[in-house]
PDB file of N, CA, C and O in Angstrom:
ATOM      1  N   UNK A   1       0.824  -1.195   0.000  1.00  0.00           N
ATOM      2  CA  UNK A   1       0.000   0.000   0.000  1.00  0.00           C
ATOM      3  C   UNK A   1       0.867   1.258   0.000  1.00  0.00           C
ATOM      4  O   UNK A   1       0.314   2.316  -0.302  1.00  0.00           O
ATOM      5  N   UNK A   2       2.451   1.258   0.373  1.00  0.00           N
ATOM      6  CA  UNK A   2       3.458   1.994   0.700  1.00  0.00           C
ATOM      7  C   UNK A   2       3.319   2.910  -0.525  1.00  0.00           C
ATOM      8  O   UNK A   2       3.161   4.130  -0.561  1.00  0.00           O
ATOM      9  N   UNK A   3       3.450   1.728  -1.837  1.00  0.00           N
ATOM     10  CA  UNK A   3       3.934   2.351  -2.838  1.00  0.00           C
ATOM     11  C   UNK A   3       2.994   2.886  -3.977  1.00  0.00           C
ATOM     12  O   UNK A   3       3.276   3.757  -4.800  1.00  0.00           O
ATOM     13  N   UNK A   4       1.556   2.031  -3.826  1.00  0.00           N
ATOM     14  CA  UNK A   4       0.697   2.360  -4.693  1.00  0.00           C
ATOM     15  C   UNK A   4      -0.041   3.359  -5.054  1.00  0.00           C
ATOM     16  O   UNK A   4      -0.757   3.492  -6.047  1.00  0.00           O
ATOM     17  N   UNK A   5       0.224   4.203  -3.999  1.00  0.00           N
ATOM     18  CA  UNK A   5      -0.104   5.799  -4.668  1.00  0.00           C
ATOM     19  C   UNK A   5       0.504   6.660  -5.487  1.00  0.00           C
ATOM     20  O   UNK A   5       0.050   7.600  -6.139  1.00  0.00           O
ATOM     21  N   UNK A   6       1.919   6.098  -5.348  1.00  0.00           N
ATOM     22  CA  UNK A   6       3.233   6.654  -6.005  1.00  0.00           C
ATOM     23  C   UNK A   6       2.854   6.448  -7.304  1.00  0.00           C
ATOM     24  O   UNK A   6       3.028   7.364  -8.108  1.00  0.00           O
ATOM     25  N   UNK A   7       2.101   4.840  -7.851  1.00  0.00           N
ATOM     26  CA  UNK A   7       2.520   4.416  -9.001  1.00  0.00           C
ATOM     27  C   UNK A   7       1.005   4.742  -9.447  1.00  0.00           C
ATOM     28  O   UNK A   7       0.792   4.628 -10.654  1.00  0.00           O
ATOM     29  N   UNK A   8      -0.246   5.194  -8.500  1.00  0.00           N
ATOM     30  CA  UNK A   8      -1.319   5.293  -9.091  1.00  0.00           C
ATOM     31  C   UNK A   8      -1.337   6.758 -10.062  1.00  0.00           C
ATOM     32  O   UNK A   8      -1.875   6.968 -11.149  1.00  0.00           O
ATOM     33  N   UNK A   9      -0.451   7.721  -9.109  1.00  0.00           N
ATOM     34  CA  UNK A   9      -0.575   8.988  -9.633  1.00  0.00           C
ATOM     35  C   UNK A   9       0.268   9.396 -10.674  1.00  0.00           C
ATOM     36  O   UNK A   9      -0.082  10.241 -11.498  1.00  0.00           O
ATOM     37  N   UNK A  10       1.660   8.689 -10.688  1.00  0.00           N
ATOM     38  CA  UNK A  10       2.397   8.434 -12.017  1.00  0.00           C
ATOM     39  C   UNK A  10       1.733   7.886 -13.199  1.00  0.00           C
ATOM     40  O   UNK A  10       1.918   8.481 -14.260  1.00  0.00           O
ATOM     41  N   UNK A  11       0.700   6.441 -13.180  1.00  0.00           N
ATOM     42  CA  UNK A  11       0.206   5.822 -14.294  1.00  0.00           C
ATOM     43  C   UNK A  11      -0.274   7.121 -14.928  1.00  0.00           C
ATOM     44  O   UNK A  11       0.046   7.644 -15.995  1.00  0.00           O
ATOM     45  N   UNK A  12      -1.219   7.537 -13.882  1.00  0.00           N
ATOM     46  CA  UNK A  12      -2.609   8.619 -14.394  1.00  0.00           C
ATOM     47  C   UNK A  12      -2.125  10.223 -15.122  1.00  0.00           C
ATOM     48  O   UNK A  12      -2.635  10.957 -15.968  1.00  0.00           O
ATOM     49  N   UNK A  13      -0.778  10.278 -14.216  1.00  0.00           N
ATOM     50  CA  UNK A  13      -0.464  12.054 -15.005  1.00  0.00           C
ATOM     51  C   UNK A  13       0.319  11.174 -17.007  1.00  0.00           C
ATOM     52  O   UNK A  13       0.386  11.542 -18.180  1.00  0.00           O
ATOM     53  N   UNK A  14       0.691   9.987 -16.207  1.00  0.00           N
ATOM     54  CA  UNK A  14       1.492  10.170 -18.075  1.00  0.00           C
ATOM     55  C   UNK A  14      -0.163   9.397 -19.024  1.00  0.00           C
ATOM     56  O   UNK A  14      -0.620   9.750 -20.111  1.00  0.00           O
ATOM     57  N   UNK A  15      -0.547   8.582 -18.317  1.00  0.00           N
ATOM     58  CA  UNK A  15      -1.610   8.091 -19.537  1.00  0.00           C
ATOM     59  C   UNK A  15      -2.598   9.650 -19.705  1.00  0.00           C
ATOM     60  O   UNK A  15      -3.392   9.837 -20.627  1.00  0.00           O
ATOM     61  N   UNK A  16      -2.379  10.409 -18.852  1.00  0.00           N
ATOM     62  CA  UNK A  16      -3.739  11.981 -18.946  1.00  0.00           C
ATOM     63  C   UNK A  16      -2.859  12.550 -20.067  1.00  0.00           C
ATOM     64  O   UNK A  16      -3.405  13.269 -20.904  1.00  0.00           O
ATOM     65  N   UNK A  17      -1.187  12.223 -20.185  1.00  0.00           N
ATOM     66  CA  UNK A  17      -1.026  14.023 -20.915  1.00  0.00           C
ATOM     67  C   UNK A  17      -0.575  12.917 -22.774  1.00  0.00           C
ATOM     68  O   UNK A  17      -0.423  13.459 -23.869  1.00  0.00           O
ATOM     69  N   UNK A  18      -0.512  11.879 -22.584  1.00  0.00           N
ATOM     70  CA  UNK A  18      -0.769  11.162 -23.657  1.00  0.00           C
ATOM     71  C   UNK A  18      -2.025  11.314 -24.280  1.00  0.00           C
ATOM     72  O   UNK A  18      -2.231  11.754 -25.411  1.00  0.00           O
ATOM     73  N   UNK A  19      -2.820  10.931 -23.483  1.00  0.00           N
ATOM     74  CA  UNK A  19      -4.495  10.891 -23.795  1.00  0.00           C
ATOM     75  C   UNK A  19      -4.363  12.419 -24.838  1.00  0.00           C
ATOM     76  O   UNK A  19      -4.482  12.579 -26.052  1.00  0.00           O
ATOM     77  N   UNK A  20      -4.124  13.186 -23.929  1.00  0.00           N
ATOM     78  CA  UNK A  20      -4.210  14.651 -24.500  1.00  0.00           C
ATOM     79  C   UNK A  20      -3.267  14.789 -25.542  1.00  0.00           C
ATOM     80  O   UNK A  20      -3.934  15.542 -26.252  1.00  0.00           O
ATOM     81  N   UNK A  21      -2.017  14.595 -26.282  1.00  0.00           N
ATOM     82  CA  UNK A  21      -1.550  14.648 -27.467  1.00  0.00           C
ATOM     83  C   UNK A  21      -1.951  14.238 -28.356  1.00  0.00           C
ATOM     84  O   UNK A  21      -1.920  14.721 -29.488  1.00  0.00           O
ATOM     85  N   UNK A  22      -2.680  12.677 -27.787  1.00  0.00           N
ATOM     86  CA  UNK A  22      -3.452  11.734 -28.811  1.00  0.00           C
ATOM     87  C   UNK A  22      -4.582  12.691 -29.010  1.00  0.00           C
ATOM     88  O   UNK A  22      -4.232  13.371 -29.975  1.00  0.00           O
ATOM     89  N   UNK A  23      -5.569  13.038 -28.669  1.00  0.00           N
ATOM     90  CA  UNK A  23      -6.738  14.056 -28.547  1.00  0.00           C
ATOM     91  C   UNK A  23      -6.260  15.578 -30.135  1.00  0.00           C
ATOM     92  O   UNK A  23      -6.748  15.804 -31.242  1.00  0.00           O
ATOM     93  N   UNK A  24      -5.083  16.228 -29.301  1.00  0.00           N
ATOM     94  CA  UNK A  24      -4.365  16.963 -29.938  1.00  0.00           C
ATOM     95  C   UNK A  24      -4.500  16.505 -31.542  1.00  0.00           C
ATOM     96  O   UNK A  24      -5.176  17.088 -32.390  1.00  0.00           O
ATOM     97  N   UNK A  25      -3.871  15.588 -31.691  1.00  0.00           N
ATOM     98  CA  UNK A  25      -3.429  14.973 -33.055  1.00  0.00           C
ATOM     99  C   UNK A  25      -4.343  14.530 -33.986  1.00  0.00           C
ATOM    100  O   UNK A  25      -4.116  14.167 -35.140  1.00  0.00           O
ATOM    101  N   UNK A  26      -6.087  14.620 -33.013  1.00  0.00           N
ATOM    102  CA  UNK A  26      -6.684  13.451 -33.618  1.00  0.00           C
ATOM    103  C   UNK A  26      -6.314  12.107 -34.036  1.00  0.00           C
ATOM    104  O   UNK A  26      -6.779  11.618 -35.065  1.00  0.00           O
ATOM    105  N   UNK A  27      -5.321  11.356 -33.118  1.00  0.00           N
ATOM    106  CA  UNK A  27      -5.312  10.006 -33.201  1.00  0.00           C
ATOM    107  C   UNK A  27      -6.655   8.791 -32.450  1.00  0.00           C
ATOM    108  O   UNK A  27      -7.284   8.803 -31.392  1.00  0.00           O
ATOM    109  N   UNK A  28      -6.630   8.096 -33.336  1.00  0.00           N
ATOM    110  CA  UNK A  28      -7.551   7.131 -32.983  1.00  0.00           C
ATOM    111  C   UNK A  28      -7.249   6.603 -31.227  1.00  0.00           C
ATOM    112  O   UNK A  28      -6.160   6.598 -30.654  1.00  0.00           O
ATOM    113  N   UNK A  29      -8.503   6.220 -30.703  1.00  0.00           N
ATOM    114  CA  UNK A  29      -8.109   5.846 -28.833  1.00  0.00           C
ATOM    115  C   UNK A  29      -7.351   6.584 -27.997  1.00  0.00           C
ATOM    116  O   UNK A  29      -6.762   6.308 -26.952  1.00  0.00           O
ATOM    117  N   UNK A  30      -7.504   7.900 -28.849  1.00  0.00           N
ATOM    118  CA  UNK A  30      -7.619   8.791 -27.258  1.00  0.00           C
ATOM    119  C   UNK A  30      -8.570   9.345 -26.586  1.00  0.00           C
ATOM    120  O   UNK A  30      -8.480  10.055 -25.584  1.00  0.00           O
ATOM    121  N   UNK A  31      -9.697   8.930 -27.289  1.00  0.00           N
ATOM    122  CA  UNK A  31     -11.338   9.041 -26.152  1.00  0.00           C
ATOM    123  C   UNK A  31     -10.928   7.615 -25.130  1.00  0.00           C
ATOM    124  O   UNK A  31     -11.479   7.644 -24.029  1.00  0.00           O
ATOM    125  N   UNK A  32     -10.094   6.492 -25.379  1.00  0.00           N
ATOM    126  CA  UNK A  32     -10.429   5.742 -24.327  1.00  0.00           C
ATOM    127  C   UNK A  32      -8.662   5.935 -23.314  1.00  0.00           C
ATOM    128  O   UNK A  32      -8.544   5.707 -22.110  1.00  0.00           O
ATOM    129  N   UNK A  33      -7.814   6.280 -24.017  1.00  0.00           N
ATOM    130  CA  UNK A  33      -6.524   6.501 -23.075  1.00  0.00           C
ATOM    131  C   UNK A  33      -6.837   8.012 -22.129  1.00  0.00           C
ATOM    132  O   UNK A  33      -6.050   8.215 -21.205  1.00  0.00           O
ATOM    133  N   UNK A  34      -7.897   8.987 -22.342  1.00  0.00           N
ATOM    134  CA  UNK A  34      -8.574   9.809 -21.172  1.00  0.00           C
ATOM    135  C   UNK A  34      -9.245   8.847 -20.388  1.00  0.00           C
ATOM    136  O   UNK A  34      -8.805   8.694 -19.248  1.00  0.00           O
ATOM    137  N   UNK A  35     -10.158   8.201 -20.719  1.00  0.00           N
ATOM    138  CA  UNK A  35     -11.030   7.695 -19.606  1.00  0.00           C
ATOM    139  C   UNK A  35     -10.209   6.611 -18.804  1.00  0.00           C
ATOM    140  O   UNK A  35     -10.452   6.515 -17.601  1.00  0.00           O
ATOM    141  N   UNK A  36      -9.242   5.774 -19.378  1.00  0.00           N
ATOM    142  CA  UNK A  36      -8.018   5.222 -18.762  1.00  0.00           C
ATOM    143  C   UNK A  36      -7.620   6.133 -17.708  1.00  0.00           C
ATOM    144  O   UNK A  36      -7.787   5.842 -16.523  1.00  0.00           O
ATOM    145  N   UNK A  37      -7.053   7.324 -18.122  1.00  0.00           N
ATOM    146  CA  UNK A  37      -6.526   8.541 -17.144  1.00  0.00           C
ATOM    147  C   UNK A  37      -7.502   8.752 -16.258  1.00  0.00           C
ATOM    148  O   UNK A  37      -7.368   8.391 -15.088  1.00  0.00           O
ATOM    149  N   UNK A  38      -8.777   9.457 -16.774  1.00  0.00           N
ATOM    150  CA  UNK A  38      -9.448   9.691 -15.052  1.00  0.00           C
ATOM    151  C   UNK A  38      -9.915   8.943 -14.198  1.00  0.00           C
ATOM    152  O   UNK A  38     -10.386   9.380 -13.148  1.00  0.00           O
ATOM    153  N   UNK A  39      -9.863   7.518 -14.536  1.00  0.00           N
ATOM    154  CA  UNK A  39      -9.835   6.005 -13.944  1.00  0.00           C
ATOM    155  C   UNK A  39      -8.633   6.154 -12.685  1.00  0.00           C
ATOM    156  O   UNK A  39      -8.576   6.244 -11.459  1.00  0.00           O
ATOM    157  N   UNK A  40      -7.955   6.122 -13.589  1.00  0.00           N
ATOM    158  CA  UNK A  40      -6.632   6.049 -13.166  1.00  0.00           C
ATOM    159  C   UNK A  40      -6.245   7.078 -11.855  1.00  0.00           C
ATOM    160  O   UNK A  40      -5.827   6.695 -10.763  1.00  0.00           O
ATOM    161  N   UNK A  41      -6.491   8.434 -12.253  1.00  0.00           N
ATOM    162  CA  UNK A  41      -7.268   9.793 -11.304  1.00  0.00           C
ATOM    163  C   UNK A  41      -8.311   9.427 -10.346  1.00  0.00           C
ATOM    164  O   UNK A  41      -7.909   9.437  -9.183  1.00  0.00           O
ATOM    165  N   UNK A  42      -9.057   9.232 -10.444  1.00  0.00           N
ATOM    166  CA  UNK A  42      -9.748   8.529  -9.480  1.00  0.00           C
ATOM    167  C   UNK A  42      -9.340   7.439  -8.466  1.00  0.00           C
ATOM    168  O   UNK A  42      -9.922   7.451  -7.381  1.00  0.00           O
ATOM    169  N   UNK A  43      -8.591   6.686  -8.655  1.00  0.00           N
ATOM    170  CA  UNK A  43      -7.404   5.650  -7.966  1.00  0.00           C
ATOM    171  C   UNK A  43      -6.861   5.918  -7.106  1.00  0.00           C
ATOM    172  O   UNK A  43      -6.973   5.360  -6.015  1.00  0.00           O
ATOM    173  N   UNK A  44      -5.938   7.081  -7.433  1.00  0.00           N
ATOM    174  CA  UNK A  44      -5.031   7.672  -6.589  1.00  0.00           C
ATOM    175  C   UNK A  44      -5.631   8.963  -5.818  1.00  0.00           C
ATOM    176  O   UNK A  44      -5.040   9.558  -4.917  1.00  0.00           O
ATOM    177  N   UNK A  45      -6.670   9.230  -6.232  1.00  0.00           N
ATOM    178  CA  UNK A  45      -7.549  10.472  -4.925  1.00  0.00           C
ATOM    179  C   UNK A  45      -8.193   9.315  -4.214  1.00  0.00           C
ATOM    180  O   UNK A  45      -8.024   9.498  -3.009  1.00  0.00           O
ATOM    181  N   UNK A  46      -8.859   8.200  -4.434  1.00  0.00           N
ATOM    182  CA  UNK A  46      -9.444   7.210  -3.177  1.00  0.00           C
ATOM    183  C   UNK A  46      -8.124   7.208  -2.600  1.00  0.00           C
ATOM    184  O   UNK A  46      -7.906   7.813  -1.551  1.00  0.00           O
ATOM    185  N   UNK A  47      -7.107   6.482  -3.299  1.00  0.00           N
ATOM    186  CA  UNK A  47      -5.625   5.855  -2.208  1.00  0.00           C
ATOM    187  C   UNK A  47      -5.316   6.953  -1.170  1.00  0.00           C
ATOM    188  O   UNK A  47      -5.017   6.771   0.010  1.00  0.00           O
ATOM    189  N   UNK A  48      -5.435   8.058  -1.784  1.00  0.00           N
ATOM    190  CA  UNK A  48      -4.914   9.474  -1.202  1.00  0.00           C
ATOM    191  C   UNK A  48      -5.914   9.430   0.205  1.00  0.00           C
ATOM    192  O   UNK A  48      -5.629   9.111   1.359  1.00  0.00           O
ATOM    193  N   UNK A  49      -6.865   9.767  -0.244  1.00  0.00           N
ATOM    194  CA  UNK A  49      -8.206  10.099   1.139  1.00  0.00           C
ATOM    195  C   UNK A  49      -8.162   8.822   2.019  1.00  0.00           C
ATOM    196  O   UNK A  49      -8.508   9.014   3.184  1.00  0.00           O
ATOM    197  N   UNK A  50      -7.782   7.472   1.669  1.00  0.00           N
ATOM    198  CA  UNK A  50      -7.648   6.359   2.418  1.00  0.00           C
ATOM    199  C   UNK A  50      -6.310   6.870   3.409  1.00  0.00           C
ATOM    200  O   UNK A  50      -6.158   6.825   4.629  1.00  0.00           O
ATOM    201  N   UNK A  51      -5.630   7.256   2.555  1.00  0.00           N
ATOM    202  CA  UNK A  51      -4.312   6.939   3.491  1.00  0.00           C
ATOM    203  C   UNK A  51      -4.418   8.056   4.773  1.00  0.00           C
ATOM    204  O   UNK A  51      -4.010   7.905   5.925  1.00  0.00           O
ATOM    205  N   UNK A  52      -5.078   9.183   4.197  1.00  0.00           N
ATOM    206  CA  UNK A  52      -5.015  10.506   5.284  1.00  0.00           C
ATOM    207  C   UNK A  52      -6.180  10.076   6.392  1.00  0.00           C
ATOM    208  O   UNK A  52      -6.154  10.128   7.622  1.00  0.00           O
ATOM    209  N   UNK A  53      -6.819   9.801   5.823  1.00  0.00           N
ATOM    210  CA  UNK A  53      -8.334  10.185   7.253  1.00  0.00           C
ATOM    211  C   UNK A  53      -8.154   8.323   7.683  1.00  0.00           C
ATOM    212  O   UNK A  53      -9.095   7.866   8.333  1.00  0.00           O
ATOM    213  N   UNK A  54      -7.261   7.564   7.404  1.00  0.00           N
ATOM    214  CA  UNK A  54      -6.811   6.622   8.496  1.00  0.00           C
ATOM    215  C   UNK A  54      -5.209   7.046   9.279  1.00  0.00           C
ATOM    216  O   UNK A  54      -4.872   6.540  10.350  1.00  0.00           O
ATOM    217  N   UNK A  55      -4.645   7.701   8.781  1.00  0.00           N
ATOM    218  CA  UNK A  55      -3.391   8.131   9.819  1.00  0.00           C
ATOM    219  C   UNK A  55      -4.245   8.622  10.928  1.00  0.00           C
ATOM    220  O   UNK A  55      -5.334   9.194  10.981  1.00  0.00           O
ATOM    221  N   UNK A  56      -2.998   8.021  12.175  1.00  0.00           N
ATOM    222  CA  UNK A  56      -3.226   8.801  13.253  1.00  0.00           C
ATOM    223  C   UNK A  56      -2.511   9.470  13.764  1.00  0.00           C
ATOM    224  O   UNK A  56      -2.303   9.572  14.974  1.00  0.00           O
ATOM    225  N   UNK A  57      -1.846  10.237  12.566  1.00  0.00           N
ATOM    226  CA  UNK A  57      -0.443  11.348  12.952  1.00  0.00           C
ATOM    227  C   UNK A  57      -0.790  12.766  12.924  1.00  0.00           C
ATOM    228  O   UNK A  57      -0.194  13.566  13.644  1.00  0.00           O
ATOM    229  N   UNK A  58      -1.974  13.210  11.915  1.00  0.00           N
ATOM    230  CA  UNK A  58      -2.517  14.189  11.630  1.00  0.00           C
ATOM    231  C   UNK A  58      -4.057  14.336  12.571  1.00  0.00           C
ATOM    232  O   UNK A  58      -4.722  13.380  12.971  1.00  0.00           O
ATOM    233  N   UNK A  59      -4.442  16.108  12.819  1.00  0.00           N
ATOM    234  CA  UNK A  59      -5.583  15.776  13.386  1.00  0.00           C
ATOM    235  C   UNK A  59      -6.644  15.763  12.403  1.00  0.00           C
ATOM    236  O   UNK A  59      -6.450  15.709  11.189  1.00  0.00           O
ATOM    237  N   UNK A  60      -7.797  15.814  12.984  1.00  0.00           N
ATOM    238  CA  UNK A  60      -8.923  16.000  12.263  1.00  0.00           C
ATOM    239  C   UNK A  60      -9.309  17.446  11.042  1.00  0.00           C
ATOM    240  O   UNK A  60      -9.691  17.365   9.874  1.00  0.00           O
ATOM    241  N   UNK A  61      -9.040  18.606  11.835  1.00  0.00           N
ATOM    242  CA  UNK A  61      -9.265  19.535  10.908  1.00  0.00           C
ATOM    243  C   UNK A  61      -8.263  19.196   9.308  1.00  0.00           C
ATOM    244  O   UNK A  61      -8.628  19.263   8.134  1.00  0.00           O
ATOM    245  N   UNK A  62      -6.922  18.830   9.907  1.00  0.00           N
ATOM    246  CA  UNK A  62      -6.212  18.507   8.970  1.00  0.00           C
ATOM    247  C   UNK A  62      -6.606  17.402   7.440  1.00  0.00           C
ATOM    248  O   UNK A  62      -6.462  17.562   6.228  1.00  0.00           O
ATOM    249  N   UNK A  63      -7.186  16.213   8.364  1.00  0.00           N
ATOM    250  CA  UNK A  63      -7.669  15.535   7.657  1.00  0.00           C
ATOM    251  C   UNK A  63      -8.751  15.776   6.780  1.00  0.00           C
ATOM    252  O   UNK A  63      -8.849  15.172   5.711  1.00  0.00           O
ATOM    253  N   UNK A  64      -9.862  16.921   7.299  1.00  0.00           N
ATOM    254  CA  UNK A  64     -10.593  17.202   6.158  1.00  0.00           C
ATOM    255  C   UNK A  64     -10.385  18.255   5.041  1.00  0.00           C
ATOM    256  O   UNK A  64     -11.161  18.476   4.111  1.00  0.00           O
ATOM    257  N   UNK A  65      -9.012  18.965   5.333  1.00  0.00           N
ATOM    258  CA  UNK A  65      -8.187  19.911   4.334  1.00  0.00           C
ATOM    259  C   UNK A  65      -7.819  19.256   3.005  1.00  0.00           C
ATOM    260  O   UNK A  65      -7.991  19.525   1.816  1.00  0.00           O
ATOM    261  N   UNK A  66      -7.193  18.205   3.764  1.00  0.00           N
ATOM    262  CA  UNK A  66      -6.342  16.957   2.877  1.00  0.00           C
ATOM    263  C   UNK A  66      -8.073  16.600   1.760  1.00  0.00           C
ATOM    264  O   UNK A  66      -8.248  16.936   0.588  1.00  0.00           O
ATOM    265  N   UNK A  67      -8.793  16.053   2.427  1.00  0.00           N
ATOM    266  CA  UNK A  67     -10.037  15.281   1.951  1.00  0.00           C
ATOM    267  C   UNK A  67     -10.913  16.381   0.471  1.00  0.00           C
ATOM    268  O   UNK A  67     -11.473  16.089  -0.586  1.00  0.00           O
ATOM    269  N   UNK A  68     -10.643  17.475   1.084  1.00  0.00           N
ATOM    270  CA  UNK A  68     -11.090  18.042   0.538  1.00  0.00           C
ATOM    271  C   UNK A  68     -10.441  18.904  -1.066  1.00  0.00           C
ATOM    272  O   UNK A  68     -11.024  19.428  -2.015  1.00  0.00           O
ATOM    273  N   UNK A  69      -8.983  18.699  -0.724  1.00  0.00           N
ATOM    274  CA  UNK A  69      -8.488  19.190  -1.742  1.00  0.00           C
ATOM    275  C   UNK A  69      -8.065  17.734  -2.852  1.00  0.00           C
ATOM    276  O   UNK A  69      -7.776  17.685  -4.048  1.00  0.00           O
ATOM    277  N   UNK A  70      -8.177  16.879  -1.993  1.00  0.00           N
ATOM    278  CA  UNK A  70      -8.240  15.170  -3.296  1.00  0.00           C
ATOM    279  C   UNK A  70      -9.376  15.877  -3.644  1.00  0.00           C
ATOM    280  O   UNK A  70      -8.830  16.788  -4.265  1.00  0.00           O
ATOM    281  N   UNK A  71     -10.641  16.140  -3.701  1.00  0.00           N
ATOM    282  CA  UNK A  71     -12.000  16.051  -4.144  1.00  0.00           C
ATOM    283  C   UNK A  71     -11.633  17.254  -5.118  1.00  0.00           C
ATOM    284  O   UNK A  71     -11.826  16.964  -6.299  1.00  0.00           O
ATOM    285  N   UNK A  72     -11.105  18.654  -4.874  1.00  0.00           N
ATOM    286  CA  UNK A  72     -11.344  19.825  -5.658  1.00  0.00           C
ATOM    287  C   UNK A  72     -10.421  20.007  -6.697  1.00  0.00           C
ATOM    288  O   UNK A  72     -10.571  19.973  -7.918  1.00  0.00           O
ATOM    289  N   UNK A  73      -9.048  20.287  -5.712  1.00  0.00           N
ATOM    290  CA  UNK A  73      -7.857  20.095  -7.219  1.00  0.00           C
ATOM    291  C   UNK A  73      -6.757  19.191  -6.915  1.00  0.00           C
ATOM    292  O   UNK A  73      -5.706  19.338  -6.293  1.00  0.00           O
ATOM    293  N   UNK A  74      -7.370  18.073  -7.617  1.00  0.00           N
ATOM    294  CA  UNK A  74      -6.927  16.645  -7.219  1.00  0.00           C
ATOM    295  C   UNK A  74      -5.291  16.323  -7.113  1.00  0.00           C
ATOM    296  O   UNK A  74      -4.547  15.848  -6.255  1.00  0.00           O
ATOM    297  N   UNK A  75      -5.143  16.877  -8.544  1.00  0.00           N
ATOM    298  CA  UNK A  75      -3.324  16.856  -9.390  1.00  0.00           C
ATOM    299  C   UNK A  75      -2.372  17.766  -7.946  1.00  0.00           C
ATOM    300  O   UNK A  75      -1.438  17.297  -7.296  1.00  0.00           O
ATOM    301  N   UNK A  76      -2.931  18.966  -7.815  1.00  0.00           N
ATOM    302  CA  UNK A  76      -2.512  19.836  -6.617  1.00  0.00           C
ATOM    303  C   UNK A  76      -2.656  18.814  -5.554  1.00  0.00           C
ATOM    304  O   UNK A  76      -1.553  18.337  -5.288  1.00  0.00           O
ATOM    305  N   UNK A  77      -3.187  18.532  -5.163  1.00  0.00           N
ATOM    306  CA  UNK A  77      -2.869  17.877  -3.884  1.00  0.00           C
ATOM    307  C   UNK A  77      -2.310  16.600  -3.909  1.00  0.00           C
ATOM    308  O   UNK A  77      -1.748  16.198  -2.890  1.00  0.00           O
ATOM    309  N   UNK A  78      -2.357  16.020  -4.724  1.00  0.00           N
ATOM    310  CA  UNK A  78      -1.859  14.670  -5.294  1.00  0.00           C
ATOM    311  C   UNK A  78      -0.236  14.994  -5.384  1.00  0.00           C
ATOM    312  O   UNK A  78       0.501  14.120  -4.928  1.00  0.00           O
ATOM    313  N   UNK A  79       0.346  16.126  -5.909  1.00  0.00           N
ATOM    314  CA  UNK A  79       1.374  16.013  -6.054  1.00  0.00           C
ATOM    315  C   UNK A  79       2.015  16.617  -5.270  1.00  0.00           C
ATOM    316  O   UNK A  79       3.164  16.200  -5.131  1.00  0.00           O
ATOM    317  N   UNK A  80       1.603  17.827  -4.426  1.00  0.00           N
ATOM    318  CA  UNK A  80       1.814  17.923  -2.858  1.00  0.00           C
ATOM    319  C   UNK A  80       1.897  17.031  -1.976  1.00  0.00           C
ATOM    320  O   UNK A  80       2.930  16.951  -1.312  1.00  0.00           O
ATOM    321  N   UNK A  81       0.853  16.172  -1.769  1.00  0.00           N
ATOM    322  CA  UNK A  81       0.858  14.934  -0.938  1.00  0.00           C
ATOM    323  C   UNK A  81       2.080  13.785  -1.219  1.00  0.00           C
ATOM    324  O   UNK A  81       2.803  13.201  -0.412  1.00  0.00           O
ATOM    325  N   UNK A  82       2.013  13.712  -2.593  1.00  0.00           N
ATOM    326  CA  UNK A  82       3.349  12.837  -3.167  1.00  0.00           C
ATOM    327  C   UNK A  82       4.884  13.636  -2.288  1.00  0.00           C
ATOM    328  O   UNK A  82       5.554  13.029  -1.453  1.00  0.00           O
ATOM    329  N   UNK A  83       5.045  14.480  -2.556  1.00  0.00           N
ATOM    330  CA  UNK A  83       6.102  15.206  -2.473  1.00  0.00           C
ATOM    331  C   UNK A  83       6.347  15.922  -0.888  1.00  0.00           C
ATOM    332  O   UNK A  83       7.354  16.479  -0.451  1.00  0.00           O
ATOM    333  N   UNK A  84       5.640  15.789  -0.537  1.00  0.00           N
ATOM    334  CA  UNK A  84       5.715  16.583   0.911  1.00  0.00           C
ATOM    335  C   UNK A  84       4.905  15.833   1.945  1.00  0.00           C
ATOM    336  O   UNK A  84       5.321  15.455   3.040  1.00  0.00           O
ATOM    337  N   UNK A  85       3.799  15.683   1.494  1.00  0.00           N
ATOM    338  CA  UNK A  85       2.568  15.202   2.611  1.00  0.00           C
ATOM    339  C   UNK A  85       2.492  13.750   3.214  1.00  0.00           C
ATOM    340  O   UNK A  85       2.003  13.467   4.308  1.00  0.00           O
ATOM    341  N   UNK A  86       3.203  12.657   2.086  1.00  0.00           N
ATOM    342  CA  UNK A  86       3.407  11.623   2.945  1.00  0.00           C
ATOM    343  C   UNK A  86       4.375  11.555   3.867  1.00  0.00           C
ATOM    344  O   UNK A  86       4.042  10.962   4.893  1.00  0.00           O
ATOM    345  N   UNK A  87       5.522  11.995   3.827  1.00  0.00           N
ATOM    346  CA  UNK A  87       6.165  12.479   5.448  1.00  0.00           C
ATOM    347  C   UNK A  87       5.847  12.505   6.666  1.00  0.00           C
ATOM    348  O   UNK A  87       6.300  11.874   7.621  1.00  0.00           O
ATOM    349  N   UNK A  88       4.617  13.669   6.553  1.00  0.00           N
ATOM    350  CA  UNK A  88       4.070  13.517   7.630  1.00  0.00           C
ATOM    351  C   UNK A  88       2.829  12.807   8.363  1.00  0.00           C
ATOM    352  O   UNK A  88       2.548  12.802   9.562  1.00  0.00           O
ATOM    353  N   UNK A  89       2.119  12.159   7.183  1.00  0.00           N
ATOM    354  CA  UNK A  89       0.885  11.837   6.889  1.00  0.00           C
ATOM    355  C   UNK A  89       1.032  10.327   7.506  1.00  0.00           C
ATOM    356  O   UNK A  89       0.686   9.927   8.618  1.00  0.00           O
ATOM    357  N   UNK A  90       1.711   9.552   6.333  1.00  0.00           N
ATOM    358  CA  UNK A  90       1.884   7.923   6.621  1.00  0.00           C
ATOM    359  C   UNK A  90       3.196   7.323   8.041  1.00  0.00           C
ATOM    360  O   UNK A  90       3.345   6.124   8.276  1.00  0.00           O
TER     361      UNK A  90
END
């Protein structure tokens, strides 16, 4: 579980900005390498909100900061949380 957020939010930013060149280019199956991506986006904001509002390192107000910014601007907090927030979090 250590690592699978790492690799949920990596799959999802490179299959999202593929999706989007493919899109760009009008190449064929990039209506389904997006929906791959926000699949994929979706993955790693559950893993994310799992991992925070079960720590018991952070308090509560904290935890619904965290909860709330997976829900609004996902990538932002996703890659904050990647980079800074599991430190203190897990």
């Amino acid at each position: 579980m250590n690592n699978l957020f790492k690799k949920a939010f990596l799959l999802s930013l490179a299959i999202t900005i593929i999706g989007a060149i493919m899109k760009i280019n009008h190449t064929d199956g990039a209506q389904i390498a997006l929906i791959i991506g926000i699949l994929s986006t979706l993955a790693y904001v559950v893993i994310g909100i799992y991992e925070v509002n079960t720590s018991k390192r952070i308090n509560q107000s904290e935890k619904i900061m965290w909860t709330i910014g997976f829900i609004f601007i996902n990538f932002f907090a996703g890659l904050f949380y990647l980079l800074n927030g599991r430190k203190r979090v897990v």
